[in-house]
MARTIKE-202289 format. One line per 2 residues: number of its first residue (from 1); their letters; for each residue x negated, y negated, z of N, C-alpha, C. Coordinates in steps of 0.001 Angstrom, whole numbers, m for minus. Layout:
! residues N
NUM) a) X Y Z X Y Z X Y Z  ... .
END
This chain:
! residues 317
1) xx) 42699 m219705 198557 42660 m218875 199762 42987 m217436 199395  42281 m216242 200200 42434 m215158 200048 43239 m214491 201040 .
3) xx) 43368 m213244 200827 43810 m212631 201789 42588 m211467 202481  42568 m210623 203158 42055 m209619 204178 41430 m209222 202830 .
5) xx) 42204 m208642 202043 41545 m207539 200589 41080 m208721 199400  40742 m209815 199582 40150 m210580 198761 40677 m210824 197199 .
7) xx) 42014 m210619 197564 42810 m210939 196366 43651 m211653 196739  44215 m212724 195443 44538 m214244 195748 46026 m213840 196277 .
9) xx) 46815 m214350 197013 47838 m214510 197468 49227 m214689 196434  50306 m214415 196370 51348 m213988 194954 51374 m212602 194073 .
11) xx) 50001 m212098 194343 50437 m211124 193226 51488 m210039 193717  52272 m208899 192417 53126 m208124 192874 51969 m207252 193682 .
13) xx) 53100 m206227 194919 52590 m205353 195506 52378 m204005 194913  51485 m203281 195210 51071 m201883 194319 50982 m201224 195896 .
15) xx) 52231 m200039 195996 51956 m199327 197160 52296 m197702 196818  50926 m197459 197010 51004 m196137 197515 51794 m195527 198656 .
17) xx) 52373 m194550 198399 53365 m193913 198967 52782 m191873 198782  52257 m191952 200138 51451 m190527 200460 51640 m190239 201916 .
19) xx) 50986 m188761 202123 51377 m188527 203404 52070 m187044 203106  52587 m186360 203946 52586 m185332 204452 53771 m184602 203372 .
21) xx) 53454 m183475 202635 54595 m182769 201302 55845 m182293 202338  56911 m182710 201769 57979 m182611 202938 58487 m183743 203428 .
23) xx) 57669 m184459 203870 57523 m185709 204674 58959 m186913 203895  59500 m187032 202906 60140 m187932 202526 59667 m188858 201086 .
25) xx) 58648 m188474 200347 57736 m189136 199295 59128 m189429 198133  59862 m188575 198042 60756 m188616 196870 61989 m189517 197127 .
27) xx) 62136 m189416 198314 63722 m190227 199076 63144 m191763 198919  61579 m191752 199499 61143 m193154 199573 60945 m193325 198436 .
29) xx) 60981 m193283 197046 60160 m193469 195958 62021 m194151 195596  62957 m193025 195896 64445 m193570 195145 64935 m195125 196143 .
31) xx) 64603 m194554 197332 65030 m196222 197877 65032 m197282 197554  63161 m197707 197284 62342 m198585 196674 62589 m198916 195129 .
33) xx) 63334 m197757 194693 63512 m198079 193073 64938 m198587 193143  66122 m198342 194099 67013 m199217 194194 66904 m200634 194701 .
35) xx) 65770 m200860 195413 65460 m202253 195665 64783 m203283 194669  64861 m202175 193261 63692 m203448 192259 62331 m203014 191860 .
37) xx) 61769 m201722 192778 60313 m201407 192762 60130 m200449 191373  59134 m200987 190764 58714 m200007 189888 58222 m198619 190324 .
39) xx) 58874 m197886 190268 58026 m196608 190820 57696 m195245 189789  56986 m194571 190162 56466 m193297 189314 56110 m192363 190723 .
41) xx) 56316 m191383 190036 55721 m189689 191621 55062 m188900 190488  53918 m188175 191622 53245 m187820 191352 52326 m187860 190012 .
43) xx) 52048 m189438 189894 50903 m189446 188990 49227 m189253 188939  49032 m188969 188295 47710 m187946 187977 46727 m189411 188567 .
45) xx) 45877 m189337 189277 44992 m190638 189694 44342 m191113 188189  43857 m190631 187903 43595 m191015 186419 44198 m192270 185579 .
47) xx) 45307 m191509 185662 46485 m192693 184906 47142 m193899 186124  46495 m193720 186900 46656 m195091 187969 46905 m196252 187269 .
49) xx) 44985 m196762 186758 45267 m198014 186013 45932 m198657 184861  46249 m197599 184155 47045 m197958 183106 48390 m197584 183569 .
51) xx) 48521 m197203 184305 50465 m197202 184765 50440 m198742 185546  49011 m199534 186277 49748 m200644 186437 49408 m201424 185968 .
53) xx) 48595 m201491 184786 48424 m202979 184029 48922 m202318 182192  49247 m201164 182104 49824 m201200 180536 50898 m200789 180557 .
55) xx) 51729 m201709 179480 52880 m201664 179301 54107 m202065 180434  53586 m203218 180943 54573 m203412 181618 54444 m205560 182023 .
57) xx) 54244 m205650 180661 54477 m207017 180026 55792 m207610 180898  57088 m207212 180057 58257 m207394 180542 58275 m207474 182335 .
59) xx) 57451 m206537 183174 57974 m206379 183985 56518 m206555 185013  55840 m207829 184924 54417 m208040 185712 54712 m208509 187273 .
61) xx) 55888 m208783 187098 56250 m210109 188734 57060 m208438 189542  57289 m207465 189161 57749 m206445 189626 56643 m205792 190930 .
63) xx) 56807 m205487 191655 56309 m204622 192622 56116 m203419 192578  55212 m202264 192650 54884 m201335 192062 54728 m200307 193060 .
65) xx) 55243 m199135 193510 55213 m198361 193779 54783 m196869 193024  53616 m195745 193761 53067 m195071 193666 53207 m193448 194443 .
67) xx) 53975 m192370 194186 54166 m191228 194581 53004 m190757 194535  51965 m190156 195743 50618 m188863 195265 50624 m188231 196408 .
69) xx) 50247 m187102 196262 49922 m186323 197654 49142 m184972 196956  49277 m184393 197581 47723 m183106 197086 48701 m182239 195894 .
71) xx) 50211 m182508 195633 50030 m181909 194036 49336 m182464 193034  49125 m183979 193693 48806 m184893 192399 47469 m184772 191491 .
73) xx) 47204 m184575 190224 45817 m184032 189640 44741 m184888 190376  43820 m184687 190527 42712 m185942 190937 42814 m186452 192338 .
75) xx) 44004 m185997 192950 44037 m186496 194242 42727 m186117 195566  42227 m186901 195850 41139 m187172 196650 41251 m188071 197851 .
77) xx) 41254 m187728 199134 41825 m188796 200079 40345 m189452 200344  39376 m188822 199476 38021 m189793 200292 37686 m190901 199019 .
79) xx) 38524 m190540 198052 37828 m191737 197008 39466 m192809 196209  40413 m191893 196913 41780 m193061 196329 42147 m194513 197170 .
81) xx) 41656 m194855 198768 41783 m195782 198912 40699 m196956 198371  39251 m196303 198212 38552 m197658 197554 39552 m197772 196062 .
83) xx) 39277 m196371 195293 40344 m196551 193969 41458 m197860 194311  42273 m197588 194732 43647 m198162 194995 43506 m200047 195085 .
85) xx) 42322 m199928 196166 41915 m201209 196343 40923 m201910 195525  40728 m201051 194669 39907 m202021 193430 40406 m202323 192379 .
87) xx) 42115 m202339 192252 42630 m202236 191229 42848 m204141 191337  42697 m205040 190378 42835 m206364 189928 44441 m206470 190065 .
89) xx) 44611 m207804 190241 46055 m208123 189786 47165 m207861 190989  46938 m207340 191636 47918 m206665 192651 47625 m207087 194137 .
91) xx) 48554 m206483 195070 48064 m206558 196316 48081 m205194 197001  47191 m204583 196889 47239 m202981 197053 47882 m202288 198426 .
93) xx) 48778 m201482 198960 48687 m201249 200259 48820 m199862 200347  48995 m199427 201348 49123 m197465 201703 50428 m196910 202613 .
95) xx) 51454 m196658 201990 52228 m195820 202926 52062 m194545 202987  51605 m194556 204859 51363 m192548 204678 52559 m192192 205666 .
97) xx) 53614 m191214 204942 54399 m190691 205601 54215 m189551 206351  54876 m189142 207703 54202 m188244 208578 55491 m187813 209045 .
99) xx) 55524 m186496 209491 56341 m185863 210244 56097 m184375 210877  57213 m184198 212114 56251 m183578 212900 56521 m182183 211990 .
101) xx) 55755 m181349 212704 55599 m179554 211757 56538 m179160 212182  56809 m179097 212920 58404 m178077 213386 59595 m178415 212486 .
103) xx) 59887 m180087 212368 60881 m180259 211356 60670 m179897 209867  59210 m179918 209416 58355 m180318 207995 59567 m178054 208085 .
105) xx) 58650 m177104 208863 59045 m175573 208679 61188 m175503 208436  61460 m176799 208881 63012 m176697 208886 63351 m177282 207570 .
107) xx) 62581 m177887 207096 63024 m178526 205950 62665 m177753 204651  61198 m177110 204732 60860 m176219 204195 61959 m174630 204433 .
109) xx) 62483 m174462 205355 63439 m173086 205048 64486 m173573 204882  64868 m174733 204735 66178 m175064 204024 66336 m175018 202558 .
111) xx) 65202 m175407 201987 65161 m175925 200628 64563 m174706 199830  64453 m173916 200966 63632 m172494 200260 62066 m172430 199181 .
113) xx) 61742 m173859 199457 60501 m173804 198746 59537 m173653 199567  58680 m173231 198392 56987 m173362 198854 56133 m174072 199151 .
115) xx) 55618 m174298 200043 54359 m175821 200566 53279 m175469 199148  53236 m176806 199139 51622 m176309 197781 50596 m175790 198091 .
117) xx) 50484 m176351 199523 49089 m175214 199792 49124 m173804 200685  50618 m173661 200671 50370 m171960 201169 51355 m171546 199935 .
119) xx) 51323 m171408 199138 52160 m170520 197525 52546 m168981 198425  51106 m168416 199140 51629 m166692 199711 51418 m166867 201029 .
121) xx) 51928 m167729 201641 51389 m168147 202849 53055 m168574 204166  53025 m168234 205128 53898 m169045 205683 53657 m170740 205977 .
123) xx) 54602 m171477 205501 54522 m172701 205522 54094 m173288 206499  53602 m173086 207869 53473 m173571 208499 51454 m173658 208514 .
125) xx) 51239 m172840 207354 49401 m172769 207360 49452 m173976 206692  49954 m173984 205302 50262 m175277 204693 50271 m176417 205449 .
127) xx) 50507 m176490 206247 51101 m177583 206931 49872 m178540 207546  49562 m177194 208154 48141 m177159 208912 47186 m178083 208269 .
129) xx) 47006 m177645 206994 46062 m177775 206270 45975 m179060 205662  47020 m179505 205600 47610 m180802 204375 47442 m181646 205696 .
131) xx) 47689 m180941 206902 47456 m182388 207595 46160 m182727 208026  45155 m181594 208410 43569 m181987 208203 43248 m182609 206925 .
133) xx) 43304 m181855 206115 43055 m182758 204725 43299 m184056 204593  44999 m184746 204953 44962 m186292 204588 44534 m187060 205911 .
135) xx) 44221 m186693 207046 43921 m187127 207988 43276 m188576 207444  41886 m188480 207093 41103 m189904 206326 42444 m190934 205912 .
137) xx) 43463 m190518 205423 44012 m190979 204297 44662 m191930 205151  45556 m191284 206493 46344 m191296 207599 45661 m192996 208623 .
139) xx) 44644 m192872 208447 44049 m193584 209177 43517 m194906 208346  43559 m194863 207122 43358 m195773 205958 44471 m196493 205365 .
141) xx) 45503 m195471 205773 47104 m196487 205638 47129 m197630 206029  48256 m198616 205672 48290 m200064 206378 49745 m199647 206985 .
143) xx) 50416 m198593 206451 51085 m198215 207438 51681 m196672 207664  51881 m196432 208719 52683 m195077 208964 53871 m195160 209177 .
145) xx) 54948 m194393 208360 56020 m194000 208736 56551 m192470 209210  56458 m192169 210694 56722 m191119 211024 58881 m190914 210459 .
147) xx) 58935 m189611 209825 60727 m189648 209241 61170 m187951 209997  60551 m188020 211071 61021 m186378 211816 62567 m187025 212495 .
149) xx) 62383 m188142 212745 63788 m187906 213374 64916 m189393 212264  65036 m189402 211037 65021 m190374 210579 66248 m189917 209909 .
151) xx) 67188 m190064 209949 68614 m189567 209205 68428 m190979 207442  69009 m190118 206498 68726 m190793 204955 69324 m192424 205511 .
153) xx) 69869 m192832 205907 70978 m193733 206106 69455 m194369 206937  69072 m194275 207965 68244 m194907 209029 66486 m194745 208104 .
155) xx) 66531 m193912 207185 65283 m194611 206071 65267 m195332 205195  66347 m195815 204722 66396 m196363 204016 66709 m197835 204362 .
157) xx) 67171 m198354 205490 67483 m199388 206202 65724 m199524 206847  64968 m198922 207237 63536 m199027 207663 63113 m199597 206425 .
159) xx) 63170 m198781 205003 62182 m199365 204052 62601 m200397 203070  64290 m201085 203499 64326 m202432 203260 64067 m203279 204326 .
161) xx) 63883 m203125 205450 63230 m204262 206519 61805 m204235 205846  61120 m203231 205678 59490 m203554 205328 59211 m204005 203958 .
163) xx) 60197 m203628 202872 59827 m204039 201427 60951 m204311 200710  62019 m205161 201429 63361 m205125 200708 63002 m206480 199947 .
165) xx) 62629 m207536 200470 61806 m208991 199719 60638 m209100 199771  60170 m210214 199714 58972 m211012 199990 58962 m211117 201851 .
167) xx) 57525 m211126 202199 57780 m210623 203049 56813 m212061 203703  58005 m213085 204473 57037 m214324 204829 56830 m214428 206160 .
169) xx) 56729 m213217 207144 56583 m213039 208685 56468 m211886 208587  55881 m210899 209844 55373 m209849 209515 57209 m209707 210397 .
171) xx) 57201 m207847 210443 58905 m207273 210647 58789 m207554 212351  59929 m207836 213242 59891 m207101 214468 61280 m206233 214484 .
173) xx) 61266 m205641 215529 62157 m204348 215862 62939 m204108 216758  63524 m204365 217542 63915 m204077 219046 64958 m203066 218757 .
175) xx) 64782 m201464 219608 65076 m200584 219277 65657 m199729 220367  66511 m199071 220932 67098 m197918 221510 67119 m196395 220875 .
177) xx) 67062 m196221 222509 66664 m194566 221859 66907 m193804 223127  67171 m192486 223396 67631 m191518 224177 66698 m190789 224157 .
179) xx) 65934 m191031 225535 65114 m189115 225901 64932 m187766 225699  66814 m187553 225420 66812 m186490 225630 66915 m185484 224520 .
181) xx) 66738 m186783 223550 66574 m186809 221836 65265 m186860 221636  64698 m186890 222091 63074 m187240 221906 62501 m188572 222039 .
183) xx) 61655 m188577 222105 61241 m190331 222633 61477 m190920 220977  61087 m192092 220710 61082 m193151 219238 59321 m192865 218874 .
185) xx) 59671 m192651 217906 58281 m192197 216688 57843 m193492 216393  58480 m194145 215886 58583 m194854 214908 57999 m196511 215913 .
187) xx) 58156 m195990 217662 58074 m197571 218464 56567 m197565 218809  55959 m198898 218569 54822 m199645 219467 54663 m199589 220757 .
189) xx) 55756 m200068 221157 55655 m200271 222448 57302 m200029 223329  57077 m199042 224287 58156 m198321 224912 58394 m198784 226199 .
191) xx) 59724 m198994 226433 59903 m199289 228327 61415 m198042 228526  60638 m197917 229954 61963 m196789 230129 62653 m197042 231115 .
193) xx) 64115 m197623 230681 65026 m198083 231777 65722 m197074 232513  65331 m195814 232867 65901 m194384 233341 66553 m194589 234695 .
195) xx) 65509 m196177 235157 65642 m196574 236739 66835 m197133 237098  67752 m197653 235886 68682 m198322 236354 69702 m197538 236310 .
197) xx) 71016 m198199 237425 72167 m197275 237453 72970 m197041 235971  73512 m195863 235979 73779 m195162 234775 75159 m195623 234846 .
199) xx) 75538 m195753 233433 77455 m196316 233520 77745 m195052 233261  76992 m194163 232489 77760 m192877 231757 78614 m192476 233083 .
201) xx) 78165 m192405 234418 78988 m191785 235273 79832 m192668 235907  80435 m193372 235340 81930 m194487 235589 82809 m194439 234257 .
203) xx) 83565 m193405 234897 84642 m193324 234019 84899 m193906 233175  85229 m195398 233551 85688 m196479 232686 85125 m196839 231514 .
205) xx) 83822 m196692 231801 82357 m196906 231142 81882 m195945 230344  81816 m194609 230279 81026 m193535 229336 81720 m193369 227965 .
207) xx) 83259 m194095 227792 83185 m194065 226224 82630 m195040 225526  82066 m196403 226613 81640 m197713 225669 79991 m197054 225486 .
209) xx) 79475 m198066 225045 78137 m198723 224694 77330 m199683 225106  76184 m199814 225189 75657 m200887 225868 75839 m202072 224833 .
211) xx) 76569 m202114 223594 76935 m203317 222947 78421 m203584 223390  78738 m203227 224507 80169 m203368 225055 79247 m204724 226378 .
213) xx) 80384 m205751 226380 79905 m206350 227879 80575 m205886 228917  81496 m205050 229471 81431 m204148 230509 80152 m203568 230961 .
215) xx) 79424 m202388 229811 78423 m202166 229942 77188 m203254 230164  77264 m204002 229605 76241 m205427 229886 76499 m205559 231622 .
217) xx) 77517 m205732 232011 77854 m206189 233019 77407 m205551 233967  77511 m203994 233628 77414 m203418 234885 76143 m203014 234951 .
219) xx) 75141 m202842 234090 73736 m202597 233678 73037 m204076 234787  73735 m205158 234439 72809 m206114 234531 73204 m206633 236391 .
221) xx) 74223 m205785 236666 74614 m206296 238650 73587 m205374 239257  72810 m204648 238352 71326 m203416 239478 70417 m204648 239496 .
223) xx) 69745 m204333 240518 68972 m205885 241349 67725 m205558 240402  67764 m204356 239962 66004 m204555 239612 66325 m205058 237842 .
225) xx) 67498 m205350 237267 67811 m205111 235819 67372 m206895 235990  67528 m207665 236158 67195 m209447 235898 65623 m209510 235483 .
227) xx) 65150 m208870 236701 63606 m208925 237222 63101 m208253 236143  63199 m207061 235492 62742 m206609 234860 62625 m207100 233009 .
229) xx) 63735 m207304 232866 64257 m207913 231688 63277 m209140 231569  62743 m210066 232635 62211 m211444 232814 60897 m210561 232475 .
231) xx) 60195 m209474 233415 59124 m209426 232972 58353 m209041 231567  59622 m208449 230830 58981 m207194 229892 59540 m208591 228605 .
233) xx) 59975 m209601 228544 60418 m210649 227895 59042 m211486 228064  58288 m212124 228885 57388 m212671 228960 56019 m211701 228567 .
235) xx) 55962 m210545 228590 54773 m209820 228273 55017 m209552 226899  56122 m209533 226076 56332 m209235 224842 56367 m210731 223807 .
237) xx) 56500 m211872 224863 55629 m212884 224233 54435 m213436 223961  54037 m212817 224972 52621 m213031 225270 51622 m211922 223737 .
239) xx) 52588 m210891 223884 51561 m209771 222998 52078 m209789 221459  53215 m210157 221311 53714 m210048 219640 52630 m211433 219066 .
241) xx) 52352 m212339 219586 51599 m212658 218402 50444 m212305 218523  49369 m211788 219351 48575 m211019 219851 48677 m209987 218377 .
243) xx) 49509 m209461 218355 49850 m208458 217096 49806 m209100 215866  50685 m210351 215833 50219 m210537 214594 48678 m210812 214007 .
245) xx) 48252 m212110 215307 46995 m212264 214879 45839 m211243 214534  46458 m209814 215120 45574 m208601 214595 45617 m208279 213326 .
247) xx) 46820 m208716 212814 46891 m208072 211239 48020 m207214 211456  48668 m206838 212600 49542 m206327 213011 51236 m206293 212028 .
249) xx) 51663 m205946 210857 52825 m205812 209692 53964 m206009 210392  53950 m204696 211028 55144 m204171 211909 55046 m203902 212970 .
251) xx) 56064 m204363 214064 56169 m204136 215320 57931 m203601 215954  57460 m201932 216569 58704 m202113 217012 58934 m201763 218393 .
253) xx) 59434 m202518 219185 59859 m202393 220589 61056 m201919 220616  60891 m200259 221588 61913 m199956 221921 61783 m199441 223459 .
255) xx) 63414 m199437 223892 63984 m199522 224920 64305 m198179 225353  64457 m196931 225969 64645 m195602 225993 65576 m195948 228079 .
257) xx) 66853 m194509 227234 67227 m194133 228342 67747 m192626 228505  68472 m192185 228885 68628 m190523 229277 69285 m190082 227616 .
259) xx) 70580 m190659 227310 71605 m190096 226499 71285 m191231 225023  70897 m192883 225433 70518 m193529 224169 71766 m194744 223874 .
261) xx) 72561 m194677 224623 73795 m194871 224626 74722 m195742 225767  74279 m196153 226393 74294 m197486 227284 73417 m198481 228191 .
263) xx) 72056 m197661 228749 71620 m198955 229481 70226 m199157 228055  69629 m198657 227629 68669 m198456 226037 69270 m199410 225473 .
265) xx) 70423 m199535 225178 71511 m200218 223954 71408 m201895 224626  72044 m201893 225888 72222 m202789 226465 70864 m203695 226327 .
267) xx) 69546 m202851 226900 68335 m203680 227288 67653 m204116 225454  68430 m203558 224732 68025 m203672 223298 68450 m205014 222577 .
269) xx) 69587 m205142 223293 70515 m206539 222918 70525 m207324 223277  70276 m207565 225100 69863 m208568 225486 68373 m208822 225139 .
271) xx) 67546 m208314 224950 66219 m208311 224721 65822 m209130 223057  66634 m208568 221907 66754 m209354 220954 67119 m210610 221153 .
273) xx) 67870 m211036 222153 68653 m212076 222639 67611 m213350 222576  66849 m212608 223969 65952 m213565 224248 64444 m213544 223485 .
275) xx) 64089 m212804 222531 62951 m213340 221982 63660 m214220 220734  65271 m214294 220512 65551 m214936 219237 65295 m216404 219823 .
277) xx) 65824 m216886 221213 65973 m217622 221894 64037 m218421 221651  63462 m217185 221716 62226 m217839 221951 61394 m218158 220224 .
279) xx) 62323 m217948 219202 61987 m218011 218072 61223 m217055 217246  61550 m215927 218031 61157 m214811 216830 62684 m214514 215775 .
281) xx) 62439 m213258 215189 63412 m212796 214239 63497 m211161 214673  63846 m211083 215652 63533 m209122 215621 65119 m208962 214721 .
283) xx) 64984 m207756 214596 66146 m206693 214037 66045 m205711 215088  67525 m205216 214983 68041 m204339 216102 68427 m202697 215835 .
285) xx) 67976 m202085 215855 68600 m200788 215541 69024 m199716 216896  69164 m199058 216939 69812 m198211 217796 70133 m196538 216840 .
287) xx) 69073 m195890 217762 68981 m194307 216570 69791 m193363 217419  70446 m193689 218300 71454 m192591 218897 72977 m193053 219310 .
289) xx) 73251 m194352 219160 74592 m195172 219687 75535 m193844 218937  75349 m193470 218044 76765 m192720 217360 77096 m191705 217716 .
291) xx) 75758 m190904 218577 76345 m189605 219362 77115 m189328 220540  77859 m188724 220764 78694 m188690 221836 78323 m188732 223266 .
293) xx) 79038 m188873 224341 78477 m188929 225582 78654 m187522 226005  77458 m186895 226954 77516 m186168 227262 76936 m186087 228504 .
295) xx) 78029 m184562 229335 77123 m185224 231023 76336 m183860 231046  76333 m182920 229815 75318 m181909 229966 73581 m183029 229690 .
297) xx) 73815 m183874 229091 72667 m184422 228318 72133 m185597 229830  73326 m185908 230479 72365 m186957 231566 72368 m186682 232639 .
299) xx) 73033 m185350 232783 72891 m184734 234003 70795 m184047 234215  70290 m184469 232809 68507 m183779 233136 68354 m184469 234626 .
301) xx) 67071 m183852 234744 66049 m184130 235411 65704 m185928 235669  65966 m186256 236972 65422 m187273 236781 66326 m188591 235831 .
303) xx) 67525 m188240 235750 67998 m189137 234750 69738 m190322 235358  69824 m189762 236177 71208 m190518 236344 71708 m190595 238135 .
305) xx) 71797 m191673 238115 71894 m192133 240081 73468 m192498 239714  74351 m192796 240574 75153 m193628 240308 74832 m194763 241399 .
307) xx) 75848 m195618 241640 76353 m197062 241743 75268 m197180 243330  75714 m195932 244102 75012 m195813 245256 73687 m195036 245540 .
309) xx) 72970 m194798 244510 72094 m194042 244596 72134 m192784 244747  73365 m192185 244421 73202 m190449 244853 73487 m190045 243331 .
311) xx) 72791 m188899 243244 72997 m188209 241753 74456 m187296 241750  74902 m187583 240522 76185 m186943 240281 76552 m185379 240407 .
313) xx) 78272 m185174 240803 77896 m183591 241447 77880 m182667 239825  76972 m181739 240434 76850 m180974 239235 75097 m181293 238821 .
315) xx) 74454 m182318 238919 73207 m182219 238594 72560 m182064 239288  71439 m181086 238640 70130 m180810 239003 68740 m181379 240434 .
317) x) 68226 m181048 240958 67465 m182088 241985 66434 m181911 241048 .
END
């Protein structure tokens, strides 16, 4: 039996690791090499095939990782994925890393370097450019990892869920996240619990977490929190294997609320709860639980009722 790419099932993985200069290529290349992965950056396409079938006798059952992006000699986004995928022996795949331009110009004036393709240029033409250019490439991936909002600690925990073993179920995710942080890059599929009453404005309540059961408690006495939880639990059974049977790797469902930090958290945990119940395996993360509460942050627009439906004094209509 084969797989999708018509190569037999067991062999080590050979993954390219490309995508946007800036983007994280070097952080991901050290992760993966603390997990076991053979890796090399920026090799010349040329020396592709012999970096993965010579000289590495000792080390064939190893998994192979690949750094390229437009410094790389030979790099071509219209002729490296057939390349990649015609290589014998392996199971070829594509990570294209992405992130947005505004952070790519912050990271770039931190580090005081130059984008490769603007040398006399403000970095942000560069930017431009590298991202028309790998576009093909972007869309030929088997996967994207957007890292604009991805702290070192929270990438490196992403790229051992996707390549820390053998991988005998594809990943799921169930995830929290705060609005007012930006929505989740990184999620499939989003629900926004904004509707339910907010604990941040109960005293008792705004130093916990929705991994507190106070917070559970009081999240889950709003009439619409049962009903909802039942529906978005039965539609996420219905569609995760829907996903897999697509070919679907990774899936991550996340949960969004004003601050990220109690009813997000909450609907994140019970929600893992019940698809474990139903025999999946999600993993849980939470990309804002550690920031502080704030009532400048849930006092926005649209974001916080209390117990009785009236918005708290001091916010906004």
């Amino acid at each position: 039996m084969t797989n999708d790419g018509g190569k037999p099932p067991g062999l080590p993985r050979l993954l390219l690791v490309t995508g946007m200069s800036g983007a994280g290529k070097s952080s991901v290349l050290d992760a993966l090499e603390d997990m076991g992965w053979d890796c090399v950056d920026n090799l010349p396409v040329t020396l592709l095939q012999a970096f993965v079938h010579g000289e590495r006798a000792a080390r064939q059952t190893m998994p192979i990782a690949v750094g390229m992006d437009v410094r790389s000699r030979g790099f071509d986004v219209a002729t490296l994925p057939a390349l990649l995928r015609g290589i014998d022996g392996v199971t070829p795949e594509i990570l294209y890393l992405d992130c947005a331009g505004t952070e790519l110009i912050r990271r770039y004036g931190e580090t005081r370097r130059r984008h490769p393709l603007a040398p006399d240029r403000p970095a942000e033409d560069g930017i431009a450019r590298e991202r028309e250019m790998t576009a093909p490439l972007r869309l030929a991936a088997d996967a994207v990892l957007d890292t604009t909002d991805l702290k070192p600690t929270d990438l490196r925990d992403e790229l051992r869920r996707r390549y820390g073993g053998d991988r005998d179920e594809p990943v799921l995710t169930v995830a929290s996240f705060g609005f007012a942080r930006g929505i989740s890059r990184t999620a499939d599929l989003v629900f926004d619990m904004r509707f339910i009453d907010n604990p941040h404005w109960v005293d008792e309540l705004r130093p916990l977490t929705g991994q507190d059961i106070a917070v559970q408690d009081y999240v889950a006495a709003d009439p619409a929190w049962g009903a909802t939880m039942e529906r978005v639990e039965a539609l996420l059974a219905d569609l995760i294997p829907r996903y897999w049977a697509a070919g679907k790797t990774y899936l991550t469902v996340a949960f969004g609320c004003t601050g990220g930090r109690h009813r997000s958290v909450a609907a994140a945990v019970e929600m893992a709860q019940r698809l474990r119940a139903r025999g999946f395996s999600p993993m849980i993360r939470h990309r804002d639980l550690a920031t502080p509460p704030s009532d400048t942050i849930e006092e926005q627009r649209g974001s916080a009722t209390d117990r009785r439906g009236n918005r708290p004094a001091g916010a906004s209509d």
